[in-house]
Residue, then its C-alpha position, 0 to 999 in steps of 0.5 A: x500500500x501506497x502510505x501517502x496516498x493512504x496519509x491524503x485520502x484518509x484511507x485507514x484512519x484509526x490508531x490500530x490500522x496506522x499501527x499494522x501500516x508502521x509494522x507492514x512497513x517496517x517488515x517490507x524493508x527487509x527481504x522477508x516474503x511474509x505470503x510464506x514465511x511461516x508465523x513466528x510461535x511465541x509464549x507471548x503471542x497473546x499479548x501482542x496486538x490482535x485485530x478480530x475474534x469470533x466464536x465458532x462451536x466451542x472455540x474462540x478464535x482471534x487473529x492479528x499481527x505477524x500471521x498470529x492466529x489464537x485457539x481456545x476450546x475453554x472460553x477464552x480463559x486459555x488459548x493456544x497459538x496456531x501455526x501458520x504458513x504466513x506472517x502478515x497483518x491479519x485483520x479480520x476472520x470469520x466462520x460459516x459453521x464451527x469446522x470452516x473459516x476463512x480469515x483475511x490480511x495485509x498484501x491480499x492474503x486469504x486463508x481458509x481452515x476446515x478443521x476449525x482453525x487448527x491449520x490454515x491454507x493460503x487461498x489468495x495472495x496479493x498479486x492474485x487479487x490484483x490480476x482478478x481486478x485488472x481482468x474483470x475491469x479489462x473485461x468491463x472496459x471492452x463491453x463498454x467500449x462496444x456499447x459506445x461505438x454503437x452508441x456515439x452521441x450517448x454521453x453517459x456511456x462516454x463517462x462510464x467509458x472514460x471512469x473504467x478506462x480510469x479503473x483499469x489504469x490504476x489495476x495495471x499499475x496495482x498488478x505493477x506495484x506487487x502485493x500490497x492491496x489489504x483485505x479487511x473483512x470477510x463474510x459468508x453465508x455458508x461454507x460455499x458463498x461468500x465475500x472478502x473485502x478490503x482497500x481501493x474498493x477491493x470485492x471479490x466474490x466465491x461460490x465454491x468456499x473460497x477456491x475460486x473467487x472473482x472480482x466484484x467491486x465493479x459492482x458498486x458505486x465507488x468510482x473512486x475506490x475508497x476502502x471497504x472497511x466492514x460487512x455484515x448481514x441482518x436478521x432480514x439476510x440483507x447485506x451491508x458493506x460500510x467503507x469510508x467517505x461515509x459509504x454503505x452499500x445494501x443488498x436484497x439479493x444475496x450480493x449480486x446487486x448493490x444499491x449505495x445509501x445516503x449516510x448523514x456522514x461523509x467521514x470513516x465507517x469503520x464497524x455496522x451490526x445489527x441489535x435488538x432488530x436495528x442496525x447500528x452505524x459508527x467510525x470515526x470520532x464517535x459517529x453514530x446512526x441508529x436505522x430500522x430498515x437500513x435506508x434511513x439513518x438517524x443519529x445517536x449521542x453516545x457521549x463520547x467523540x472517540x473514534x468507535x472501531x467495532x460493537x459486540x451485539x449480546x443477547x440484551x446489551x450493545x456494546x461498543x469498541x474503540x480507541x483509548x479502550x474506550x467501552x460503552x454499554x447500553x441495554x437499549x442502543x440509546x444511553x450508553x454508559x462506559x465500562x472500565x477496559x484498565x487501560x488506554x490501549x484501543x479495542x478492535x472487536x470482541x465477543x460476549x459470553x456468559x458473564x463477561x467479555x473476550x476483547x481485542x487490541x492493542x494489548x492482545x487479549x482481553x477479559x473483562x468480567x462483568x459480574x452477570x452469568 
């Protein structure tokens, strides 16, 4: 990734990612392939920062810098580090089922277990993902092109062609500059179907479990490829893509179309999820937007104007993540009170359990008991 095109667009906004940028950086000085230089096994891997968790049958699974990836079969109060063949940024996982996962990183890694985290494999890299970009847009391009010839005197096909023209370009010089586009999250709505998503507009799109994928961000309307930061479906199976530039998407029909929706904000959504049947909204410096159908936002005042990065949906509490260790509470996603993280260190994601919490950030692994079974 281009860091000073990231500085003046704003792409990745948050203290955690710019963290993964420095370390990405500082790594890529040396001559170190880390698409296949193994993860290093450390007795302090739990400690060290982490970007995702989620909960799949009776394990928990977490991921984050150096290609670590974190196992526990007890709820959290153990965990064991898993060996993997890469050593990248990981930035997000996701399971369909509690045998098979897929997780996302930095230089356009995609990896998928089936045996519940236990072992990984490497299903896309970097220049892969830029070469399925590049052929799609070429493939767009040429269609265009044709409609244009038939259709001289149609000005809105000339923008259209001029705007792809544009997209192909900056694909080649993406496949030119290696693998370095990063992918931020995943979703799948079986073991088969599913997404990865992440920098420049990346969407790709499979139907075999992640063997095959295709490139998909073509479908959106994004004609200047900002980030794609987050996904997620609700209780209706709609699908939400939030990015930033204040960017939501919404789908009806499993993927295949996207319609964009107007936000009341034009700044990083870094985190959407559903709670209590309404979808919740946030990014940068405490935005907040509440919406019943999610076509029409409206505001909510959690007090605080910390950057929110991530929420934990429970059964009858919403929970919110973000920098500072900031966490806030609420039984009702209205008034939110905050909850003592012990210390300042920011927050990514995390799970509830019985009882208690299972973060993560910048200090690794976080419990956080709150006195209720």
């Amino acid at each position: 990734m281009d860091p000073i095109r990231s500085l003046i667009n704003g792409l990745i906004s948050t203290v955690i990612l710019s963290f993964s940028l420095l370390t990405n950086s500082a790594v890529a000085q040396t001559d170190i392939d880390r698409l296949t230089t193994p993860a290093l096994l450390s007795s302090r891997a739990a400690e060290e920062l982490m970007l995702d968790i989620t909960a799949t049958g009776k394990q928990l699974v977490a991921v984050g810098d150096q290609g670590v990836v974190m196992r526990s079969e007890d709820q959290g109060r153990s965990w064991q580090q898993q060996q993997t063949p890469f050593s990248v940024m990981l930035t997000s996982v996701y399971f369909a089922d509690p045998q098979h996962g897929w997780l996302s990183g930095h230089d356009g890694l995609l990896a998928a277990t089936s045996d519940g985290g236990v072992s990984w494999q490497t299903l896309l890299d970097g220049n892969q993902v830029n070469q399925l970009r590049l052929q799609r847009l070429q493939e767009k391009l040429a269609e265009l092109q044709v409609r244009a010839d038939a259709e001289p005197d149609n000005t809105s096909l000339a923008e259209q062609l001029d705007s792809i023209a544009w997209q192909v370009d900056d694909a080649a010089a993406a496949v030119e500059g290696g693998a370095a586009v990063p992918l931020l999250d995943t979703w799948f709505a079986d073991a088969q179907h599913g997404f990865a998503l992440g920098g420049y507009g990346l969407l790709l799109k499979t139907e075999d479990g992640g063997e095959n994928w295709v490139y998909w961000g073509d479908r959106l309307d994004n004609p200047d490829n900002f980030h794609l930061n987050a996904m997620t479906a609700d209780h209706q199976g709609n699908l939400y893509i939030a990015g930033e530039a204040g960017l939501l998407f919404r789908s009806t029909d499993g993927g295949a179309n996207w319609r964009r929706i107007e936000t009341p904000y034009d700044g990083s959504f870094f985190a959407i999820t559903e709670f209590s049947k309404q979808l919740y909204l946030m990014g940068l410096r405490g935005h907040l937007y509440r919406s019943d159908e999610g076509l029409q936002w409206s505001p909510v005042d959690s007090g605080y104007s910390v950057t929110l990065q991530s929420a934990v949906a429970g059964a009858d509490k919403l929970v919110l993540l973000g920098q500072g260790g900031l966490i806030l509470q609420s039984r009702d996603g209205e008034k939110f009170t905050p909850l003592d993280s012990g210390g300042r260190r920011s927050l990514s994601a995390g799970i509830a359990l019985q009882g208690r919490y299972v973060l993560v950030g910048e200090g690794g692994l976080l419990t956080l008991e709150t006195g209720h079974e």
